[in-house]
TORPA-4810 file (N, C-alpha, C, O; in nm, 3 decimals):
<nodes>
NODE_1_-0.113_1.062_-0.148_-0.102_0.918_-0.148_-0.064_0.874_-0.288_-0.103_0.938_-0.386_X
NODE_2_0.014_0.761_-0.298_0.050_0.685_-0.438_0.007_0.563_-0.434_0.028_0.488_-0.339_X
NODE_3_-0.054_0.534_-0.530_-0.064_0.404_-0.558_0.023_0.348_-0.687_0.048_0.436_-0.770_X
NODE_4_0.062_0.248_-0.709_0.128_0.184_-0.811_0.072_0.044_-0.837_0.050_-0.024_-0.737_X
NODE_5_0.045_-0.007_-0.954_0.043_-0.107_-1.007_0.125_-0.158_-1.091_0.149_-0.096_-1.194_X
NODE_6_0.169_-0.247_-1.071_0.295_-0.324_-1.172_0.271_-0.412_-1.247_0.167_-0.368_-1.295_X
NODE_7_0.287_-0.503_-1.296_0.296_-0.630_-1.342_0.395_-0.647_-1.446_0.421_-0.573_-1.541_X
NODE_8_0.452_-0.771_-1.406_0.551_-0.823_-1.472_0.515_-0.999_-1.515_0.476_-1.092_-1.445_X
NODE_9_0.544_-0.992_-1.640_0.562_-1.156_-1.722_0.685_-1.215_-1.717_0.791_-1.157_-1.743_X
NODE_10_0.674_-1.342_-1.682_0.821_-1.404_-1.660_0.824_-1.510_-1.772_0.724_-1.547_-1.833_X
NODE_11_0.928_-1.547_-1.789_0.998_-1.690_-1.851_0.892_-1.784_-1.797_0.849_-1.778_-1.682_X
NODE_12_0.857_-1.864_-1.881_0.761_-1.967_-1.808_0.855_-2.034_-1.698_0.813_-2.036_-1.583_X
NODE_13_1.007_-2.101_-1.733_1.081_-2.138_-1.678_1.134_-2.057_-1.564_1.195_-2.144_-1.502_X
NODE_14_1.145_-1.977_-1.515_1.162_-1.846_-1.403_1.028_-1.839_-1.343_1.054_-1.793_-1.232_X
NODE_15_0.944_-1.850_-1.346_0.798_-1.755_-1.265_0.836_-1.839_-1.149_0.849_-1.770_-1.048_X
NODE_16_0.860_-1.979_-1.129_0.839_-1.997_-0.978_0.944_-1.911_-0.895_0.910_-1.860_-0.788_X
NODE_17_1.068_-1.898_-0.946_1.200_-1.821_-0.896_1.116_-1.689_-0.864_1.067_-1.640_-0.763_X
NODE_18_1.124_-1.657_-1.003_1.028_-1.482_-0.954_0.893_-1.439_-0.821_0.880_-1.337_-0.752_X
NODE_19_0.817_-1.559_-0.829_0.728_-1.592_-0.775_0.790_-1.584_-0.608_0.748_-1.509_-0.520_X
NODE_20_0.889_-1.673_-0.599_0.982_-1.700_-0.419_0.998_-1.534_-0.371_0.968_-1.469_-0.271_X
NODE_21_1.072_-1.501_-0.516_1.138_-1.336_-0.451_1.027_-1.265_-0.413_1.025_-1.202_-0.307_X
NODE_22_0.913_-1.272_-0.509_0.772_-1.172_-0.494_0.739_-1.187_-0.367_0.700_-1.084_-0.313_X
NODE_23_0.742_-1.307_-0.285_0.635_-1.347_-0.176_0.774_-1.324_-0.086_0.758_-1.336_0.035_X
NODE_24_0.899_-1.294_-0.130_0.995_-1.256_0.005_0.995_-1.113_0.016_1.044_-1.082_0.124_X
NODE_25_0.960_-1.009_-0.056_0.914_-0.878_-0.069_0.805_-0.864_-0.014_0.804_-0.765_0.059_X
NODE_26_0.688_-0.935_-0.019_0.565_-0.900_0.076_0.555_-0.862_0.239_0.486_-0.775_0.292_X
NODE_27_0.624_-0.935_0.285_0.596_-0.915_0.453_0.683_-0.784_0.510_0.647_-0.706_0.598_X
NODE_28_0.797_-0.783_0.441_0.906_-0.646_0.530_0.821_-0.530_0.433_0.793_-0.428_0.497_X
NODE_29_0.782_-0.529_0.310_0.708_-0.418_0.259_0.608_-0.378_0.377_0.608_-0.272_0.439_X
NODE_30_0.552_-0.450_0.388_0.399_-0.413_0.482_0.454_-0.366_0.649_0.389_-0.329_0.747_X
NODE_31_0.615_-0.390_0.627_0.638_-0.312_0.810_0.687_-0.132_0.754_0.715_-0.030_0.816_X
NODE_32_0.679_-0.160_0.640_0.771_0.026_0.586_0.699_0.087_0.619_0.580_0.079_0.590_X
NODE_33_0.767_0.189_0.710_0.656_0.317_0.753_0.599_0.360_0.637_0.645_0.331_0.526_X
NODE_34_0.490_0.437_0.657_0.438_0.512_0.550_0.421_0.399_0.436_0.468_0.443_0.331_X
NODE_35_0.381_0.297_0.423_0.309_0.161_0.371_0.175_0.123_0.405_0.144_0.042_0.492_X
NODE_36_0.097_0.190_0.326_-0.072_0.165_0.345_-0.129_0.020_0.327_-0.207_-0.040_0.400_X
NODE_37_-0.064_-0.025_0.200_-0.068_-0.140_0.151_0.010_-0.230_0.078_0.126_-0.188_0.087_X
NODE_38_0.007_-0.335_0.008_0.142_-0.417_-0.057_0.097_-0.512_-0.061_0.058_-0.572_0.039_X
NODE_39_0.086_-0.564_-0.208_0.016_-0.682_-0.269_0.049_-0.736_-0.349_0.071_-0.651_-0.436_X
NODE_40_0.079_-0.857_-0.398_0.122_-0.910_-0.472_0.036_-1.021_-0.517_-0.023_-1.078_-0.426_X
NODE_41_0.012_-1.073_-0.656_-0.013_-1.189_-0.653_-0.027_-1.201_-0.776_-0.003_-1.102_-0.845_X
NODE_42_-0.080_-1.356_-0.855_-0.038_-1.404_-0.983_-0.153_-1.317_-1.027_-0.224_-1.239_-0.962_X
NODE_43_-0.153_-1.355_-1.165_-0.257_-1.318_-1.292_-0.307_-1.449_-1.284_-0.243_-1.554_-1.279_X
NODE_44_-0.501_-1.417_-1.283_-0.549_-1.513_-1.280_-0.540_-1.595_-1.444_-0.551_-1.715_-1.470_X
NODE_45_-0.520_-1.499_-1.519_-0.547_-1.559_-1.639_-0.395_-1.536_-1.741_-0.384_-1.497_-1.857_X
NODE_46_-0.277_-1.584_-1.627_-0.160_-1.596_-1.694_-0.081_-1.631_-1.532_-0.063_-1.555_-1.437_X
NODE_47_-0.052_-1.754_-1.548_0.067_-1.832_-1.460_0.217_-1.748_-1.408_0.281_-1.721_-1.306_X
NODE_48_0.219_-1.732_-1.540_0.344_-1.609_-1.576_0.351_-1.474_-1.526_0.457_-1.413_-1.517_X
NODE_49_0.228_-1.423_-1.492_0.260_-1.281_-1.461_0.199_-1.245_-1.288_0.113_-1.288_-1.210_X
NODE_50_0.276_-1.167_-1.291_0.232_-1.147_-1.107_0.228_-0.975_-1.117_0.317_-0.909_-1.170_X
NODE_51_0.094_-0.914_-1.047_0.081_-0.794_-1.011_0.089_-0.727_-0.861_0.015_-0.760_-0.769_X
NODE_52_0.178_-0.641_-0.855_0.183_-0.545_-0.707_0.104_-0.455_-0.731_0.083_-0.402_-0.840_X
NODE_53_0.044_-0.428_-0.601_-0.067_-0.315_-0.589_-0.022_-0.304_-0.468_-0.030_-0.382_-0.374_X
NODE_54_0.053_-0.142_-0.481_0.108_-0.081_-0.357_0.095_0.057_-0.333_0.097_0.154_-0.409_X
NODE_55_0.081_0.046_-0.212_-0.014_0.184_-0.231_0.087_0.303_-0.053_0.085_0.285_0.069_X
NODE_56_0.141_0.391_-0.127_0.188_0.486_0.014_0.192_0.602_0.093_0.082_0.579_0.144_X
NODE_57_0.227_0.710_0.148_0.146_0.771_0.185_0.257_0.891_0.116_0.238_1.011_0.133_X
NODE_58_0.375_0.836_0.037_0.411_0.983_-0.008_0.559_0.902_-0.089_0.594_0.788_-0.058_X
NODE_59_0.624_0.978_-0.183_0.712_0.957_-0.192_0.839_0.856_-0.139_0.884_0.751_-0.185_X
NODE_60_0.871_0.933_-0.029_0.945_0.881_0.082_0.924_0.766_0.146_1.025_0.722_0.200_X
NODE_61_0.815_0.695_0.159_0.793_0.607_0.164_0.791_0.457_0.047_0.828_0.341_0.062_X
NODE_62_0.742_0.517_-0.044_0.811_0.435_-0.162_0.986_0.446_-0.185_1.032_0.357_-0.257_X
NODE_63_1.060_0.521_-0.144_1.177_0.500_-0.163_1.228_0.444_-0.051_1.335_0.384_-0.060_X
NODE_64_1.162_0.453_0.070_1.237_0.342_0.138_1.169_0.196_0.160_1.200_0.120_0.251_X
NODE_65_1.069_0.170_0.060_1.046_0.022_0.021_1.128_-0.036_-0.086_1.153_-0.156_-0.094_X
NODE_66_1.161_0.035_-0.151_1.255_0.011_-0.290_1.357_-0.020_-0.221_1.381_-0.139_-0.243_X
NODE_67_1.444_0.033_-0.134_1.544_0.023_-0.059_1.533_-0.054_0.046_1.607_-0.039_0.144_X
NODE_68_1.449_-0.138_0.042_1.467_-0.280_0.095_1.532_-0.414_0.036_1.482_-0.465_-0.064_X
NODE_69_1.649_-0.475_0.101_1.754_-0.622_0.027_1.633_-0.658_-0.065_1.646_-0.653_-0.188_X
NODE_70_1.514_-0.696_-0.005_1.422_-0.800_-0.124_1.410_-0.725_-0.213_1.466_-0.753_-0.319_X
NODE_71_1.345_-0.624_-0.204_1.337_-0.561_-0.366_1.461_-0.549_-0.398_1.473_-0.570_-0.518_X
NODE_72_1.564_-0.524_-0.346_1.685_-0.513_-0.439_1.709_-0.635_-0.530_1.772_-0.625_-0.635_X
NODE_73_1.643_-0.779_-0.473_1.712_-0.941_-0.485_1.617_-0.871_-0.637_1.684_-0.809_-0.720_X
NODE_74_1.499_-0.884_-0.655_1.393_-0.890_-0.752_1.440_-0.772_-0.903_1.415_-0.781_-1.023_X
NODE_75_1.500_-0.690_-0.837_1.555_-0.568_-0.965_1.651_-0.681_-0.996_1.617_-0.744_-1.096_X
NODE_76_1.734_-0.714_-0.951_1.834_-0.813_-1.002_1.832_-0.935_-1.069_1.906_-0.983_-1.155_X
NODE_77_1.703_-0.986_-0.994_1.665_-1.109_-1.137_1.609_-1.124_-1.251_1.622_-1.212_-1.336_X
NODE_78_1.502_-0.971_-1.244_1.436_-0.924_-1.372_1.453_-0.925_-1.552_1.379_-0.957_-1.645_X
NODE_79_1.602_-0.867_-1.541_1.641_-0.905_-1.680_1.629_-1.037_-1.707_1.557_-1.094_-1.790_X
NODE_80_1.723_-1.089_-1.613_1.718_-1.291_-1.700_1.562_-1.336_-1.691_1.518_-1.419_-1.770_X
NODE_81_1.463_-1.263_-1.567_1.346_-1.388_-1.603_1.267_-1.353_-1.675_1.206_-1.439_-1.738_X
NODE_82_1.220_-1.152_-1.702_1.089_-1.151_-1.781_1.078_-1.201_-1.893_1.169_-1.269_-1.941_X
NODE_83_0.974_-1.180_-1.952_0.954_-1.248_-2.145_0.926_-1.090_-2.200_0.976_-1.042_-2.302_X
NODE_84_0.846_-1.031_-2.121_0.859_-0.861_-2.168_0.855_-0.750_-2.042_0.836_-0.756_-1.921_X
NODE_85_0.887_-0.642_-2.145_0.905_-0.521_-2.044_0.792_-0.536_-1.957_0.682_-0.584_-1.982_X
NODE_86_0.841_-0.485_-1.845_0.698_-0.484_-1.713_0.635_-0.388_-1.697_0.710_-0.295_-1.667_X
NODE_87_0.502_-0.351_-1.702_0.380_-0.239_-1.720_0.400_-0.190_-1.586_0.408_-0.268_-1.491_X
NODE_88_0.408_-0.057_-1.572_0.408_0.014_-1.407_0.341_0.155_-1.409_0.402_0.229_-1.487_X
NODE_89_0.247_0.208_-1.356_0.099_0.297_-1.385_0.140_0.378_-1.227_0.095_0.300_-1.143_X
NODE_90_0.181_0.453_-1.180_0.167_0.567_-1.055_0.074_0.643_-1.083_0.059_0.705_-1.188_X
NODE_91_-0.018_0.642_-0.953_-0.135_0.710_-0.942_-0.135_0.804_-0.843_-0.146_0.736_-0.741_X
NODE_92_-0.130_0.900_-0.816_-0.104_0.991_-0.743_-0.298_1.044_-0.675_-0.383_1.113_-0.731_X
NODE_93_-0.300_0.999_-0.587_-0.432_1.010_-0.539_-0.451_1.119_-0.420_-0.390_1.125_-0.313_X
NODE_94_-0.554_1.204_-0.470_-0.600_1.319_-0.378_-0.646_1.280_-0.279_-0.575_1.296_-0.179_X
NODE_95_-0.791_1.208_-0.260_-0.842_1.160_-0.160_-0.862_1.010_-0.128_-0.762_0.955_-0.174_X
NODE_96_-0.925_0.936_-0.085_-0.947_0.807_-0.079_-1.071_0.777_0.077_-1.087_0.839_0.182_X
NODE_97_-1.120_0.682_0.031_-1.224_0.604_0.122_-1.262_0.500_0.104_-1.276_0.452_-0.009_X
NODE_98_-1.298_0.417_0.252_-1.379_0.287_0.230_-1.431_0.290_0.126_-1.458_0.380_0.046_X
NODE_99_-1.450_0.168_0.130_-1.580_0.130_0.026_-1.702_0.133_0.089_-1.696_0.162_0.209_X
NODE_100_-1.803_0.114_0.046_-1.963_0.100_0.108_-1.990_0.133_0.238_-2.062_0.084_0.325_X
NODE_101_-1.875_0.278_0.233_-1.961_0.339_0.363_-2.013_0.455_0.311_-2.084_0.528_0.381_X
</nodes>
């Protein structure tokens, strides 16, 4: 399993733009086979930045979320909107479980 965390800072002037594309990437992510999870959402303590927490069951499955039009729209607006490079952490996870069971 992979998990990834992202986050990216935008142009104060861009985050709502960035923000449209983020939330048009959410719903077809979550039909990709081999898509455990897919999350998006702001920084509570920055307007500007929005984090994905996506999580899949292999490789192959992250490459055919990447290879979805929306993420393609979002690689494409990136240069003009961030303010800095975007932090991205792959976690390559052995096992996994609920919580509080």
């Amino acid at each position: 399993m992979i998990v990834i965390r992202f986050k990216a800072r935008c142009k104060p002037d861009r985050a709502g733009q960035v923000g449209a594309a983020f939330e048009a990437v959410v719903a077809p992510s979550r039909l990709v086979e081999g898509v455990v999870s897919f999350d998006i959402g702001r920084d509570v303590t920055d307007p500007n930045a929005f984090i994905a927490t996506e999580v899949f069951v292999d490789r192959a499955a992250l490459a055919r979320q990447e290879a979805l039009p929306e993420v393609q729209e979002v690689i494409r607006l990136m240069p003009d909107c961030l303010a800095a490079e975007p932090e991205a952490t792959i976690f390559n996870v052995s096992s996994s479980e609920p919580w509080g069971e």
